[in-house]
KELO-96433 format. One record per residue: residue in one letter; x, y, z of N, C-alpha, C in turn. Coordinates in steps of 0.2 Angstrom, whole numbers. Example, Ala and Ser with C-alpha at 12.3 -4.5 7.8 and 13.67 -1.06 7.14 Angstrom:
+----+-------+-------+-------+-------+-------+-------+-------+-------+-------+
! aa !   npx !   npy !   npz !  capx !  capy !  capz !   cpx !   cpy !   cpz !
+----+-------+-------+-------+-------+-------+-------+-------+-------+-------+
!  A !    66 !   -28 !    39 !    62 !   -22 !    39 !    66 !   -16 !    39 !
!  S !    64 !   -11 !    35 !    68 !    -5 !    36 !    64 !     0 !    39 !
+----+-------+-------+-------+-------+-------+-------+-------+-------+-------+
***
This chain:
+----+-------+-------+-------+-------+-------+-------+-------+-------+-------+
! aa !   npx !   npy !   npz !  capx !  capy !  capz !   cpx !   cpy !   cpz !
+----+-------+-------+-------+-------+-------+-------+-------+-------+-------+
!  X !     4 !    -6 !     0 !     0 !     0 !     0 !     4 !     6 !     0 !
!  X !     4 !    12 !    -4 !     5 !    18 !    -4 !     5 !    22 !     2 !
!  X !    11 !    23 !     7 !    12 !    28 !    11 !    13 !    35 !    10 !
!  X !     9 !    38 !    15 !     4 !    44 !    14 !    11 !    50 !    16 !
!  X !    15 !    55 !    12 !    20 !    60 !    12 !    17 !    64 !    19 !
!  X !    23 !    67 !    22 !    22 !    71 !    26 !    20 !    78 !    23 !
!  X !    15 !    80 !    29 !    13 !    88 !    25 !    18 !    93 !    25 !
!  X !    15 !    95 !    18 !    19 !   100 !    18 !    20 !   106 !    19 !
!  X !    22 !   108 !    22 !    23 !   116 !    26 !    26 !   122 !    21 !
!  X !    26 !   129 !    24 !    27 !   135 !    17 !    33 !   131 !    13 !
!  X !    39 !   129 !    18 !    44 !   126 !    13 !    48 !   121 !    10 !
!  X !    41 !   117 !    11 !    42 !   109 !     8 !    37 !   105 !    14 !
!  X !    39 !    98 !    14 !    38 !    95 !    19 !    40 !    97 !    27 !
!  X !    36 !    94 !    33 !    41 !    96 !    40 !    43 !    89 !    39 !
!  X !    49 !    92 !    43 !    54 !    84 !    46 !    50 !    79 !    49 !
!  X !    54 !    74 !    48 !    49 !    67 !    51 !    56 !    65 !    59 !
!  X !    50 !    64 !    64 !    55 !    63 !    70 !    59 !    57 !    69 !
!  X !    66 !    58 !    72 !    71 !    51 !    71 !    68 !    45 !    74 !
!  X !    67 !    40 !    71 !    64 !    37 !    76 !    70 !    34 !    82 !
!  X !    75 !    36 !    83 !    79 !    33 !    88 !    78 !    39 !    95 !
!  X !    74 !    44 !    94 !    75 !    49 !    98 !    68 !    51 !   100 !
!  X !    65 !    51 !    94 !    57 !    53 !    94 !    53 !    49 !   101 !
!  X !    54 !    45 !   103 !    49 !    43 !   110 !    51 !    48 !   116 !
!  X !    58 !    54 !   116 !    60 !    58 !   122 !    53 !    60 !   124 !
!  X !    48 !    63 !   120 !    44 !    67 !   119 !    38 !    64 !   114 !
!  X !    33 !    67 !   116 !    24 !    65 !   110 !    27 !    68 !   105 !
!  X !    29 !    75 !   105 !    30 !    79 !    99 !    35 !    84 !   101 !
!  X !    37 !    88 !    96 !    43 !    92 !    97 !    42 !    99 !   100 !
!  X !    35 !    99 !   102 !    34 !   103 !   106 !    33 !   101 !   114 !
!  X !    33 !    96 !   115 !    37 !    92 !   120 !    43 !    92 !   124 !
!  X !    49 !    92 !   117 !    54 !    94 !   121 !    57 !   100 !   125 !
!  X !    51 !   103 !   128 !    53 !   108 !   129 !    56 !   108 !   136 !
!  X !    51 !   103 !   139 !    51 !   101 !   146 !    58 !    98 !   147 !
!  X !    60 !    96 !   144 !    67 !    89 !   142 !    74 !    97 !   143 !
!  X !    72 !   103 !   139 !    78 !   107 !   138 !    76 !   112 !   144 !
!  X !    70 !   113 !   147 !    68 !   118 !   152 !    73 !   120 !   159 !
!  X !    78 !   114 !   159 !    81 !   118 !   166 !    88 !   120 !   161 !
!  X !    89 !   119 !   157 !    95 !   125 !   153 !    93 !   131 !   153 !
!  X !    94 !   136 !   157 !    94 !   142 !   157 !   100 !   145 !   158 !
!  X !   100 !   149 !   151 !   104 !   155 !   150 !   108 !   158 !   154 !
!  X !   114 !   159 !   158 !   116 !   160 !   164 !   117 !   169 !   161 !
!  X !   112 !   174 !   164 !   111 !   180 !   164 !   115 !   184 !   163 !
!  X !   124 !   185 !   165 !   130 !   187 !   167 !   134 !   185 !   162 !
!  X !   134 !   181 !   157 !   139 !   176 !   154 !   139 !   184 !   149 !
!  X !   147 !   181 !   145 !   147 !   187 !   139 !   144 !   183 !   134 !
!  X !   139 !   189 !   130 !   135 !   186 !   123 !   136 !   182 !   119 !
!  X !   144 !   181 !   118 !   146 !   177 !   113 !   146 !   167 !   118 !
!  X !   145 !   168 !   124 !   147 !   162 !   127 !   139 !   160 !   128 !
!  X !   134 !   167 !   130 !   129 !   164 !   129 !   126 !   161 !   123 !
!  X !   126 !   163 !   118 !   125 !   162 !   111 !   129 !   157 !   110 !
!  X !   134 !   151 !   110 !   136 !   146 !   109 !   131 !   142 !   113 !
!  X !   131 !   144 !   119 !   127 !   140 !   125 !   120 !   136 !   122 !
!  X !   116 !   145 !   119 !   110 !   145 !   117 !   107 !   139 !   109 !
!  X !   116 !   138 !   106 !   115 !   135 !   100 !   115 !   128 !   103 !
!  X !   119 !   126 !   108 !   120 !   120 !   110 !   112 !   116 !   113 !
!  X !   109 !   121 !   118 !   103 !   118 !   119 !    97 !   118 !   113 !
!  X !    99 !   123 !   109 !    93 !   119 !   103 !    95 !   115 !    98 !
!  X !   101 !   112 !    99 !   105 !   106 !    96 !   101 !   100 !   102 !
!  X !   103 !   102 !   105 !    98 !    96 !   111 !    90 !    95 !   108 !
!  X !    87 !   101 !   109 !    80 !   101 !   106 !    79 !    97 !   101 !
!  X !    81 !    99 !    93 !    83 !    95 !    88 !    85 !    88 !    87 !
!  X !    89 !    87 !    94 !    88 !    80 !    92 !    84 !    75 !    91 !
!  X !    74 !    80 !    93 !    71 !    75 !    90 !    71 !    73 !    83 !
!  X !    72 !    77 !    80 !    71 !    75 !    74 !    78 !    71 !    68 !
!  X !    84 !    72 !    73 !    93 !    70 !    72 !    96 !    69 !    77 !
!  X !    94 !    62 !    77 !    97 !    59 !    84 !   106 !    62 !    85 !
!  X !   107 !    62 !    77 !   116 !    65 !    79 !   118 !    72 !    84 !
!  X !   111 !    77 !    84 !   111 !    83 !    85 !   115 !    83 !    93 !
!  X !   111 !    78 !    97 !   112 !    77 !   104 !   122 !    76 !   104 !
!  X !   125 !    73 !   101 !   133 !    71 !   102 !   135 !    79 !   100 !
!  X !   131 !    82 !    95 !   135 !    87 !    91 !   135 !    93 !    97 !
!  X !   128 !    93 !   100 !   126 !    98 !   107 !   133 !    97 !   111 !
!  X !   134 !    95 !   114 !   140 !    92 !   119 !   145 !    94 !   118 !
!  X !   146 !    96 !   110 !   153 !    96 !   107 !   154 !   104 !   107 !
!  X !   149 !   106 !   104 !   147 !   113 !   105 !   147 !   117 !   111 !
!  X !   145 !   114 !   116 !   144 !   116 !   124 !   152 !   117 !   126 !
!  X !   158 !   112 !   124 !   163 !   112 !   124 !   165 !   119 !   122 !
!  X !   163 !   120 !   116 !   167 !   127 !   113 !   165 !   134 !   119 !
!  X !   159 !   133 !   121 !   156 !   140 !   125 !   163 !   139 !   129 !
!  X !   161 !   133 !   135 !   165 !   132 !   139 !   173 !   135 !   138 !
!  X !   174 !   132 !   134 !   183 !   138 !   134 !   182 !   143 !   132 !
!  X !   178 !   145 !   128 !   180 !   153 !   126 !   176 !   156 !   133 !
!  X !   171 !   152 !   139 !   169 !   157 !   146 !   177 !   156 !   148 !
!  X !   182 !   152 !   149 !   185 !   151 !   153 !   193 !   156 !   151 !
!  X !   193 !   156 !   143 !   197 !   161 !   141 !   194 !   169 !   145 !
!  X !   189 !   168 !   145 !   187 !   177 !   145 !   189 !   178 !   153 !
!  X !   185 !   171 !   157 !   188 !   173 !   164 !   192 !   171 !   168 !
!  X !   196 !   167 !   164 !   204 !   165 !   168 !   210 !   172 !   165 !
!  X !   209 !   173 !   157 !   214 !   177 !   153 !   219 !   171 !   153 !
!  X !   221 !   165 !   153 !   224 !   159 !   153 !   221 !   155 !   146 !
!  X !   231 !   151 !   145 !   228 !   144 !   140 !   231 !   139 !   142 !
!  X !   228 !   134 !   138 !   228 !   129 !   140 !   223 !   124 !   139 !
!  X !   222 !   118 !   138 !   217 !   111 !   140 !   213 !   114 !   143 !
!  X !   205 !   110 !   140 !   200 !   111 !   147 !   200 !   109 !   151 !
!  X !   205 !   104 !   152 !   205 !   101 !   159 !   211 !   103 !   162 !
!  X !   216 !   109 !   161 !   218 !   112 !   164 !   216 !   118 !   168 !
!  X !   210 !   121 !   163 !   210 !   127 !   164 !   201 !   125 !   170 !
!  X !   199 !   121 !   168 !   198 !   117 !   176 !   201 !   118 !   181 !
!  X !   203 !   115 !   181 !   210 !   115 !   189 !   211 !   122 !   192 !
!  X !   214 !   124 !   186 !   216 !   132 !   187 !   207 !   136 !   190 !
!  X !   201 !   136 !   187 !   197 !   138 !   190 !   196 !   135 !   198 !
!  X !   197 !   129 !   196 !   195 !   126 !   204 !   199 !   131 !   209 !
!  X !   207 !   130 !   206 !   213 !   131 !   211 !   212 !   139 !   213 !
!  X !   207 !   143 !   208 !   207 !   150 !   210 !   198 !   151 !   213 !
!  X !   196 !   144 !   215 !   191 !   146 !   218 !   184 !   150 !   214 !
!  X !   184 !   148 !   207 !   180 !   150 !   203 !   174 !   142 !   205 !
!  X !   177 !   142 !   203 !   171 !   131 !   205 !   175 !   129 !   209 !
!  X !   167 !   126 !   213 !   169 !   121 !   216 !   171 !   114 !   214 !
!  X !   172 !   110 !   218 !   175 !   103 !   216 !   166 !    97 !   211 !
!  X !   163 !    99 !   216 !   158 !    97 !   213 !   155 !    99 !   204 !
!  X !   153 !   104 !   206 !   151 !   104 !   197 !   159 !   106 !   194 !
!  X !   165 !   105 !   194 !   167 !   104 !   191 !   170 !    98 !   187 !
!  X !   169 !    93 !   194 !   168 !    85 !   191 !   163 !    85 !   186 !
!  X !   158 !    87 !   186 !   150 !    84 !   180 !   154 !    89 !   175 !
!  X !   161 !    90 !   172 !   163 !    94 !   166 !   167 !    87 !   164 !
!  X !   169 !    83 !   167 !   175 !    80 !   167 !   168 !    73 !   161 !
!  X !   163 !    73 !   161 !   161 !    68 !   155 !   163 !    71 !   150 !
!  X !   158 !    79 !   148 !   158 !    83 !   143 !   164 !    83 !   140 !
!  X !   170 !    85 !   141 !   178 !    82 !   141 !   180 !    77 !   138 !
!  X !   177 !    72 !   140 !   177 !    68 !   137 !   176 !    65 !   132 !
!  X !   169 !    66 !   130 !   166 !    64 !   123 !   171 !    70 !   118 !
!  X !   172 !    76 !   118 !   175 !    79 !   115 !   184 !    76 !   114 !
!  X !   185 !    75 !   117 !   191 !    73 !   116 !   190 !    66 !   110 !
!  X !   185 !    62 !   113 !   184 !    56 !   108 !   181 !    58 !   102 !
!  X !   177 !    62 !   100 !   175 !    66 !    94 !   182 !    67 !    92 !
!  X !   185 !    70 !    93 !   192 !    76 !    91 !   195 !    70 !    88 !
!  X !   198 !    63 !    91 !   202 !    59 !    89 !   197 !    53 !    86 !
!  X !   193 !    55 !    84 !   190 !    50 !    75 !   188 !    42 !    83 !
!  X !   185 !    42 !    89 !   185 !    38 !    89 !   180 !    34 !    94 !
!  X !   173 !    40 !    93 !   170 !    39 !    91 !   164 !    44 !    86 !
!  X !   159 !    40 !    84 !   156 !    44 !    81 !   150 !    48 !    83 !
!  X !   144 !    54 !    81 !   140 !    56 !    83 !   137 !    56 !    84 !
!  X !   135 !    51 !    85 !   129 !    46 !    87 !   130 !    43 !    94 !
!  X !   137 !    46 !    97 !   138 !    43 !   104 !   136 !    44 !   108 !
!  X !   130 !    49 !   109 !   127 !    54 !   116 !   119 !    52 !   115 !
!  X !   116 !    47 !   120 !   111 !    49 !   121 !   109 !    57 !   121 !
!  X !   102 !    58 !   121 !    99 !    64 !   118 !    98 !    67 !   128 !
!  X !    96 !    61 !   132 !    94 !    62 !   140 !   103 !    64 !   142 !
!  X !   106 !    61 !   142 !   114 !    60 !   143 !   117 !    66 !   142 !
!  X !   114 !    66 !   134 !   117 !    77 !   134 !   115 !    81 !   139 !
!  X !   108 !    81 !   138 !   106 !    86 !   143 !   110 !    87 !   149 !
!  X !   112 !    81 !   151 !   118 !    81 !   158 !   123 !    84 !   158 !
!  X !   127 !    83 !   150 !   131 !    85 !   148 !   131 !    93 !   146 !
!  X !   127 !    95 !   144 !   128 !   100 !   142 !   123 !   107 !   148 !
!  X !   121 !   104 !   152 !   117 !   106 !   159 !   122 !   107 !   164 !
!  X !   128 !   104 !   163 !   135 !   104 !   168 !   139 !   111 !   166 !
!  X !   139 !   111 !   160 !   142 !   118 !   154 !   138 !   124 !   157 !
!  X !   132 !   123 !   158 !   128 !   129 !   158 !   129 !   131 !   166 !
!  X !   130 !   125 !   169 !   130 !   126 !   177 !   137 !   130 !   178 !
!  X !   142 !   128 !   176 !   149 !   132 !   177 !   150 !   138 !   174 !
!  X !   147 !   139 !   168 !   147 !   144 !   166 !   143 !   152 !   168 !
!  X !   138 !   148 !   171 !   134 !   154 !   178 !   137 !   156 !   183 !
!  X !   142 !   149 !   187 !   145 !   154 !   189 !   152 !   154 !   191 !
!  X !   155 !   154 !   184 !   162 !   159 !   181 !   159 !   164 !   180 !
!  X !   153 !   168 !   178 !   151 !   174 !   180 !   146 !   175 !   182 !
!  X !   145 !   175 !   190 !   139 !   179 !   195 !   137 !   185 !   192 !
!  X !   132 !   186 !   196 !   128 !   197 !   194 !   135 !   198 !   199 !
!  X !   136 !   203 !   196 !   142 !   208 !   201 !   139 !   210 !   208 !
!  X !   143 !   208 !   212 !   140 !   209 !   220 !   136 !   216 !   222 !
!  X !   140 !   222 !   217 !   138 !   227 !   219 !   130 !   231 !   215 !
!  X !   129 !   226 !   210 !   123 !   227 !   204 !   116 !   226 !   208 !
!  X !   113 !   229 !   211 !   106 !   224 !   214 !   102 !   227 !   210 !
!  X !   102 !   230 !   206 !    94 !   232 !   199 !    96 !   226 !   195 !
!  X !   101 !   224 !   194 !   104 !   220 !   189 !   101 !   214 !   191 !
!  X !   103 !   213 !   200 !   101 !   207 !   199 !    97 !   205 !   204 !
!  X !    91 !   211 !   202 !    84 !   212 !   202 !    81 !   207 !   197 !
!  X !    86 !   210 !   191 !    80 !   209 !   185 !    84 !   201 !   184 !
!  X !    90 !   199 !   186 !    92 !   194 !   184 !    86 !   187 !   188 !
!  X !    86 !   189 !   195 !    81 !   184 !   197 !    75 !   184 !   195 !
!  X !    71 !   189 !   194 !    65 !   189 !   190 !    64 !   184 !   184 !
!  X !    67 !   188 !   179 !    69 !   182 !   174 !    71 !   174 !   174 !
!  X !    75 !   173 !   181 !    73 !   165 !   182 !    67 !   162 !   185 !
!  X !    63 !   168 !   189 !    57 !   165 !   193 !    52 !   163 !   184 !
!  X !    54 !   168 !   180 !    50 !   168 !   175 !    51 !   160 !   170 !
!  X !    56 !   161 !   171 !    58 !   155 !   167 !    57 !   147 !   172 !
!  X !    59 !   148 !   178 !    55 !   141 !   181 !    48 !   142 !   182 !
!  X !    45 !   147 !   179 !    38 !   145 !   179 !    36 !   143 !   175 !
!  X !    39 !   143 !   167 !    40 !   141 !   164 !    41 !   134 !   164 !
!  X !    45 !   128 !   167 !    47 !   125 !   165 !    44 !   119 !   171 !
!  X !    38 !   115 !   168 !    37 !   110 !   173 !    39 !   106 !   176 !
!  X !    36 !   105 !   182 !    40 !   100 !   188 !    40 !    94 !   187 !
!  X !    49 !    92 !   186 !    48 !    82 !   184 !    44 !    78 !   188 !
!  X !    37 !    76 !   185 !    34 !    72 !   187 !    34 !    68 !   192 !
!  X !    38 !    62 !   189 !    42 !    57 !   189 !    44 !    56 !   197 !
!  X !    45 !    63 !   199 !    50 !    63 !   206 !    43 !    67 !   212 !
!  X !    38 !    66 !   210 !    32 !    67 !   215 !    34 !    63 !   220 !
!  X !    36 !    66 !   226 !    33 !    60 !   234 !    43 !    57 !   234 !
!  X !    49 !    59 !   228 !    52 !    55 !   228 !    58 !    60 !   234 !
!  X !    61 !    55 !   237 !    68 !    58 !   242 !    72 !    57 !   238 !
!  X !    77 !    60 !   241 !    84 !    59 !   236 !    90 !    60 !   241 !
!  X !    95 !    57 !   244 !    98 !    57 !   249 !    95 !    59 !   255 !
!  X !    88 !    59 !   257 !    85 !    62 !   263 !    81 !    69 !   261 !
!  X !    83 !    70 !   256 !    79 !    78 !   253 !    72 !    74 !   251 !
!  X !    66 !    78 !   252 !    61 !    76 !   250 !    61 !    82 !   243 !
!  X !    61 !    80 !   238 !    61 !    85 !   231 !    55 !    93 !   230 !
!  X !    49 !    87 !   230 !    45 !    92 !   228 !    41 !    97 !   235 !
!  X !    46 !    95 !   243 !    45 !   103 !   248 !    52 !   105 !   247 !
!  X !    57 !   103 !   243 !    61 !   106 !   243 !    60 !   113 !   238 !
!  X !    56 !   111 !   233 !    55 !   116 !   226 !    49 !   119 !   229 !
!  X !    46 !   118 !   234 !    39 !   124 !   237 !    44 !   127 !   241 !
!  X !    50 !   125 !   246 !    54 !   131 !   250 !    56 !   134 !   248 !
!  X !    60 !   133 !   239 !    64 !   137 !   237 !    59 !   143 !   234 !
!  X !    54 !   140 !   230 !    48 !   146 !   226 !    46 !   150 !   231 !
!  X !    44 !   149 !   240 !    43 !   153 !   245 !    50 !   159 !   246 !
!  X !    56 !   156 !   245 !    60 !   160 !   248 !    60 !   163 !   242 !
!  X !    60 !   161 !   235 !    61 !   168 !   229 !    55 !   172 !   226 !
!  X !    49 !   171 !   230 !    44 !   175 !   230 !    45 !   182 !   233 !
!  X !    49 !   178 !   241 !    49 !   183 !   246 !    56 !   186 !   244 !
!  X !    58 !   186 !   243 !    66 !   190 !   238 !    62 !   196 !   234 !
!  X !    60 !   193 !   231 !    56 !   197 !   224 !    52 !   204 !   228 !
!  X !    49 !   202 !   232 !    42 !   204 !   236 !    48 !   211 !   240 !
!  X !    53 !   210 !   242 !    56 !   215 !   247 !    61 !   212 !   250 !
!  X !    62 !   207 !   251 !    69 !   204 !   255 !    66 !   197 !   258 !
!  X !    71 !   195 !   262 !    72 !   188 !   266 !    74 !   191 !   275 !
!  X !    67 !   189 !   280 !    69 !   191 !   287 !    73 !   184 !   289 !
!  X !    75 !   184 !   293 !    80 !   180 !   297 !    77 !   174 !   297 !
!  X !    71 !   171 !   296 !    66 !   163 !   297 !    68 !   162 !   289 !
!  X !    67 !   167 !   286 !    68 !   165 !   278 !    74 !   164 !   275 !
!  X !    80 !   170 !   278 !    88 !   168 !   276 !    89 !   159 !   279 !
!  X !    86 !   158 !   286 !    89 !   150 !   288 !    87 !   147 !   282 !
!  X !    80 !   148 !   280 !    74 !   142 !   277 !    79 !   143 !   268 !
!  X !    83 !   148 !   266 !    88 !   148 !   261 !    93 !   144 !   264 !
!  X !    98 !   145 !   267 !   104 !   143 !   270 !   102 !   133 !   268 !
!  X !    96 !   134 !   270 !    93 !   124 !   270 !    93 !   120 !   266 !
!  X !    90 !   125 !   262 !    88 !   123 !   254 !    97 !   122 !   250 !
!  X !   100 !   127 !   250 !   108 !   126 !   248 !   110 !   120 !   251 !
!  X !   108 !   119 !   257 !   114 !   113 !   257 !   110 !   106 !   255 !
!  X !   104 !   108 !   256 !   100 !   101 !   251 !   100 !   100 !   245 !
!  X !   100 !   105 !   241 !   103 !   105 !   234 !   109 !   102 !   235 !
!  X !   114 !   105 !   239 !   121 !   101 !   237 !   122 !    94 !   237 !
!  X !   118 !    93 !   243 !   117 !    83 !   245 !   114 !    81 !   237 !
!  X !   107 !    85 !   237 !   105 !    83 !   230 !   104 !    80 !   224 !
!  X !   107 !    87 !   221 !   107 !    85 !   212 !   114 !    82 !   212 !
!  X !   121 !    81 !   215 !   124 !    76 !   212 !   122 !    70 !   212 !
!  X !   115 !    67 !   216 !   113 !    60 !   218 !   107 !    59 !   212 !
!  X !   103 !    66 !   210 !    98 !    66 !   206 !   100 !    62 !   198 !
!  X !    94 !    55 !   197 !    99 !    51 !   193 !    95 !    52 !   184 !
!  X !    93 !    56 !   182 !    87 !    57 !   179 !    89 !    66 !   176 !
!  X !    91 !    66 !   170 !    91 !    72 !   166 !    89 !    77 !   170 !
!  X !    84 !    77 !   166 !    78 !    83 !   168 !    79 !    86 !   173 !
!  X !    76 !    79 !   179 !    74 !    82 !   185 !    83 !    84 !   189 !
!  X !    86 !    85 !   186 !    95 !    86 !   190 !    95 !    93 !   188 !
!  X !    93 !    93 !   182 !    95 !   101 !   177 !    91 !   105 !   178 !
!  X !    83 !   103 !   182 !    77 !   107 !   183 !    83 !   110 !   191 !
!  X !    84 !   103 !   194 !    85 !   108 !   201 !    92 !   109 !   205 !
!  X !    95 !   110 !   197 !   102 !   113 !   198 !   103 !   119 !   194 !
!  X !    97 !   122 !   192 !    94 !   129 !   190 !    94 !   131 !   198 !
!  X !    89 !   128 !   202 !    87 !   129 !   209 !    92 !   131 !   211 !
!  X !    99 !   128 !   213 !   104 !   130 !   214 !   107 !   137 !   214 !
!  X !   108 !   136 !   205 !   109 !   145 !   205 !   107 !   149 !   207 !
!  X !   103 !   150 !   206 !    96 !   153 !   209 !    96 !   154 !   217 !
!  X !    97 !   150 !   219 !    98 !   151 !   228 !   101 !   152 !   231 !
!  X !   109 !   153 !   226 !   116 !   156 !   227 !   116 !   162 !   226 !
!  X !   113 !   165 !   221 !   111 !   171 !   219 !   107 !   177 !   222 !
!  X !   102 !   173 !   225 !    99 !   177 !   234 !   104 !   177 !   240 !
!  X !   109 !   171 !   239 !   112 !   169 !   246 !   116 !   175 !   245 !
!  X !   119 !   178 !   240 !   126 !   183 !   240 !   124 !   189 !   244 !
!  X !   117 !   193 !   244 !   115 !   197 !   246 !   116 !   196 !   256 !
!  X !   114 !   189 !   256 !   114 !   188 !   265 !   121 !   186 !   267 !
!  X !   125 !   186 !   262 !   130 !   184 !   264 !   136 !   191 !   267 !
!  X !   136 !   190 !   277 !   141 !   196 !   279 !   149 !   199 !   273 !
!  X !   149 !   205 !   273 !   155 !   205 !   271 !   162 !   205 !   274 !
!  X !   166 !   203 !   269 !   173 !   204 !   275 !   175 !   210 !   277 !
!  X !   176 !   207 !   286 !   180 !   213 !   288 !   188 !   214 !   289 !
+----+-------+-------+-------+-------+-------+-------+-------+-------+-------+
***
């Protein structure tokens, strides 16, 4: 029997989804929820965000080019050193210029291991050995949600900017409202964290941010939330839901600066 062509759109046919990728999501407006905790880190220079911002629509696409997911990774790679040339002024290997951010106290030990996969694939790309096809499309998002996370903070809002980063939180409350809550993890604990009252104390505490500030019950009920994140998302075993609440993170650091005594 005669199969029926895909409709045609103003400029030909639409693409037909990969079938190695197409079950991430019903439809490719679906993936939205899959790329939603990639957010843009607000501070970054435009050229690093704009690498950034191509890598997670390489992620998106890979409904439809299961390859796009390997090519994303790779891509995530290039932001990542041109963030790290702009704010080390240093050359060298990304896995040196790692070290040197750790050793100068830019990242912590933690998300700077979750860079040490992305690293990897790229190195094997680079030496013919493996091919494009070597990154699940869920596995990027980890990978290139690792990118985004170090790259937010090699550049924080400037401690002394608070219109700035007024509008910087704004903008993330905007976008996690955007971006729905993984399912999946209703009711679930993750090291002793209960997930979804973690994601109501943080929405309380960045409500109350927005609204006028944080009283002294609200800065602890912060302080709490930070160290549950930390236990956390590196136990979080599930794309999405890691990269939904390793945005959290950012985000809770970004409040935290303002409470935080300055040196005397």
């Amino acid at each position: 029997m005669p199969t029926s062509s895909p409709p045609a759109g103003p400029y030909g046919p639409d693409p037909v989804p990969d079938p190695r990728s197409c079950d991430l999501a019903p439809d490719f407006a679906g993936m939205e929820e899959l790329v939603g905790g990639l957010v843009l880190p607000a501070h970054a220079p435009a050229e690093v965000v704009s690498a950034l911002e191509t890598a997670r629509e390489l992620v998106r696409h890979s409904y439809y080019r299961f390859e796009f997911a390997t090519v994303a990774v790779s891509h995530a790679q290039l932001a990542l050193e041109r963030a790290f040339a702009l704010r080390l002024g240093a050359a060298g290997t990304v896995r040196e210029l790692i070290d040197l951010a750790v050793g100068e106290g830019l990242l912590a030990a933690d998300p700077a291991a979750r860079l040490e996969p992305g690293c990897r694939v790229a190195g094997l790309l680079t030496r013919g050995e493996v091919t494009s096809a070597a990154v699940l499309p869920l596995r990027a998002i980890a990978l290139v949600g690792a990118v985004f996370e170090a790259v937010g903070l090699l550049f924080p809002a400037p401690p002394d900017a608070g219109a700035d980063l007024d509008e910087s939180l704004a903008r993330r409350w905007e976008e996690h409202c955007r971006a729905p809550y993984p399912s999946s993890f209703r009711g679930v604990d993750v090291p002793g964290v209960e997930l979804i009252l973690l994601d109501a104390d943080l929405a309380a505490v960045t409500l109350c941010e927005l609204r006028g500030g944080l009283d002294d019950d609200r800065i602890a009920v912060l302080w709490r939330c930070i160290d549950a994140l930390d236990r956390a998302v590196p136990a979080i075993p599930e794309a999405y839901c890691a990269a939904y609440f390793a945005r959290w993170r950012t985000t809770a650091w970004l409040i935290a600066r303002r409470y935080v005594p300055a040196a005397i």
